[in-house]
Residue, then its C-alpha position, 0 to 999 in steps of 0.5 A: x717559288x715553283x717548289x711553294x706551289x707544288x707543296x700548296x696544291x699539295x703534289x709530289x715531286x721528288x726530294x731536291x735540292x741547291x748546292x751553291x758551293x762544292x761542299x754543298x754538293x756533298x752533303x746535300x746528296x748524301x741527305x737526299x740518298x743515291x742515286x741522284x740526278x745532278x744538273x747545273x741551272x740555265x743549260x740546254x739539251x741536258x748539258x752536264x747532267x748526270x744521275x749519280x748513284x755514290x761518292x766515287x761518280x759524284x766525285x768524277x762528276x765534280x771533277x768534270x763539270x769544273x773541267x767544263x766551266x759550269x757555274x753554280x747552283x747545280x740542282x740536285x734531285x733523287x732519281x726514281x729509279x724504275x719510274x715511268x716517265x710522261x711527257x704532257x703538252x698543254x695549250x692554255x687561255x688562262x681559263x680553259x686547258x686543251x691537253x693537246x697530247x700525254x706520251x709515255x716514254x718508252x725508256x725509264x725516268x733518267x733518259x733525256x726527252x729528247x732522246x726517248x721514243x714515246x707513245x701517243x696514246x700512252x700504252x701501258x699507263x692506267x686509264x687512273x694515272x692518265x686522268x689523274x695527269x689531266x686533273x694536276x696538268x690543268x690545276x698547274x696551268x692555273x697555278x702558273x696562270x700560263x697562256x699559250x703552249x706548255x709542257x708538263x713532265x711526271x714521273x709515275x711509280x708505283x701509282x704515284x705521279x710525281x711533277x718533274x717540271x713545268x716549262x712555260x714553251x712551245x716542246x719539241x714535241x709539239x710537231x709530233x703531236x700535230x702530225x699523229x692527230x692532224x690538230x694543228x697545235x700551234x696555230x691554235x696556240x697562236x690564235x689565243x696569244x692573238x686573244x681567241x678562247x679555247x673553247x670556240x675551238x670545238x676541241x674538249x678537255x683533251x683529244x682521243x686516237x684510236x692507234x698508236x703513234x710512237x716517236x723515235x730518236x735518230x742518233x749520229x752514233x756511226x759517224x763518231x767512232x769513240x763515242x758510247x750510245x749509251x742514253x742518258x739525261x743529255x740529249x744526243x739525238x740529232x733528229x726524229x721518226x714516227x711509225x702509227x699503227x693501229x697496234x703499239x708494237x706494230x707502231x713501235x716496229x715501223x719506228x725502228x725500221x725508220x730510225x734504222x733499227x731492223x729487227x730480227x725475226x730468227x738469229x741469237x740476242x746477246x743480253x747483259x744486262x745490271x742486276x735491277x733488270x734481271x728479274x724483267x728477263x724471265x718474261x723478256x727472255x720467255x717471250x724471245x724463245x717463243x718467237x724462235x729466237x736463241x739467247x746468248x748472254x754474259x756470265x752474271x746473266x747466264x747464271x740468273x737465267x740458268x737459275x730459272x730454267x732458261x734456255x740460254x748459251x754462255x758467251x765471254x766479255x773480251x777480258x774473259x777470253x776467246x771466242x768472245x762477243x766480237x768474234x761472234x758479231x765478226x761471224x755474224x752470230x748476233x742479231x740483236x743486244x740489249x745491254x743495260x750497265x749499272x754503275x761507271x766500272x759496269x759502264x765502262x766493262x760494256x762499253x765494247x757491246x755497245x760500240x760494237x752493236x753500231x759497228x756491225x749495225x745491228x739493233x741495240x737497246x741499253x733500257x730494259x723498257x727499250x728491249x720489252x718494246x723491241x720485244x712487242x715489236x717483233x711480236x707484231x711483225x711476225x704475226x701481221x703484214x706490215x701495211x702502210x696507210x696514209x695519215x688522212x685514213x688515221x684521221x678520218x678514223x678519229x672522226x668516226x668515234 
């Protein structure tokens, strides 16, 4: 039913399909193409979900859902790698919309909403994308003719705007967006279930700020001594903090500081990141130096920065040999990592960067977005005092506009 309206209003969504047998799995992957997302129907929090990038992860994937006792359909989509995903809240009458909030996600497509740190306003998406997402969030409220709170996901590459799910609930987010713009978005929600139309509201098609509010996830990572911080399509998050500022990175920043990410402002970042990223690092890499931070890097990626004149110093996985990562982090000589895996062995290999960052607590990003934002941050940080201001001053500069 939902993918008939999508295709009568004519929008994108990625390629997708249901597998009700094991074999189905198999050939239906392979007809829509790796990398693929699987997940099974009716679960919660992203339960058993996977993005699966050939046979031999399908094959572990098959393997490990029946180990959990997961139970057909399992939903299959391609995964737009590099997307940029977006999340939409949405309080409808069943006549008029009110686009209470559309938050970019910092981390690519792939990574559970729950888990993201994301921007109110969005903060690199084109003006175009944004009233685009308002035009097909308000044609899908009527389609679905929803009354009460929403929530839209997209996904946005390459200028287009795919739908990833429409959810007819409350989000987690909702509390988020009430507190960046003092809107009280579910009160308002349950006046139209009690019959009021938005429109006595006084509140227009969708609200503006003029600063930047980012959420962030906290992790119980250093509680759970085997388990890999790697982010990915199940939540794992266990709560949540804001930082508003009048500029992103200064937001991002003081999100971090709160989650318990304290940025360096010298010191040596470790980077090893999977080949789909390198070609980020010469403006990642170049923005670091010029902050007066040192690159320390693995071999693969040593060798594509030393390709293109980047100053950088070696440093050896665990199985290459003394003197290793973990002695540099024993003596205290890495500030930061950024380390995006590609595939289960690149998984597994850096599994110990990972592990090792919560270890020695130290800032740690496992998206290349992640790392380009931690990046912003310390920009801010190093440019501008970081000031403190109360939630009613933010306000009362929205009624100034």
């Amino acid at each position: 039913k939902f993918n008939n309206v999508i295709e009568k209003i004519n929008l994108l969504q990625p390629e997708n399909a249901m597998a009700f047998r094991e074999e189905e799995i198999y050939e239906k992957a392979a007809t829509i193409g790796f990398p693929v997302l699987l997940r099974p129907s009716y679960v919660l929090g992203g339960r058993a979900m996977e993005v699966i990038y050939g046979e031999a992860g399908l094959l572990n994937y098959i393997k490990k859902i029946f180990k959990q006792d997961i139970s057909f359909p399992i939903l299959i989509d391609k995964f737009l790698e590099d997307a940029i995903e977006v999340d939409v809240d949405v309080l409808s009458d069943g006549e008029s919309t009110y686009i209470a909030g559309i938050m970019e996600h910092i981390e690519e497509a792939g990574v559970h909403s729950g888990d993201i740190a994301c921007s109110l306003p969005a903060f690199s998406l084109k003006p175009s994308a944004v009233e685009k997402i308002k035009d097909i969030t308000e044609t899908l409220c009527r389609e679905f003719h929803i009354k009460g709170l929403a929530n839209m996901q997209y996904a946005v590459k390459n200028d287009e705007i795919y739908i990833i799910e429409v959810n007819p609930r409350a989000s987690r987010t909702i509390p988020f967006i009430s507190k960046a713009t003092g809107v009280p978005v579910a009160k308002l929600a349950t006046k139209v279930l009690l019959g009021e139309k938005i429109k006595t509201f006084g509140l227009g098609r969708s609200f503006h700020i003029n600063y930047f509010c980012v959420k962030e996830a906290v992790f119980p990572f250093s509680k759970f001594t085997n388990v890999d911080p790697m982010l990915g399509p199940e939540m794992r998050s266990t709560g949540e903090v804001m930082g508003i500022d009048l500029n992103f990175g200064m937001a991002y920043a003081k999100s971090q500081i709160a989650s318990g990410q304290n940025l360096p402002l010298s010191g040596n970042v470790l980077i090893s990141v999977k080949d789909e990223d390198k070609k980020y690092l010469n403006d990642l890499c170049g923005s670091l130096i010029d902050m007066g931070l040192n690159i320390l890097a693995t071999k693969g990626t040593s060798e594509y920065l030393n390709k293109y004149g980047i100053k950088n110093k070696e440093i050896n996985k665990v199985k290459e040999g003394r003197p290793h990562i973990i002695d540099a982090l024993k003596n205290k000589e890495i500030s930061m990592i950024f380390n995006t895996p590609s595939g289960m062995k690149s998984l597994k290999d850096s599994y110990i960067i990972r592990r090792s960052a919560v270890e020695f607590l130290l800032p740690y990003y496992t998206t290349i977005r992640g790392a380009t934002a931690a990046c912003m941050a310390i920009k801010a940080l190093k440019e501008n005092n970081l000031s403190v201001n109360a939630l009613q001053d933010y306000y009362k500069r929205i009624n100034d506009i």
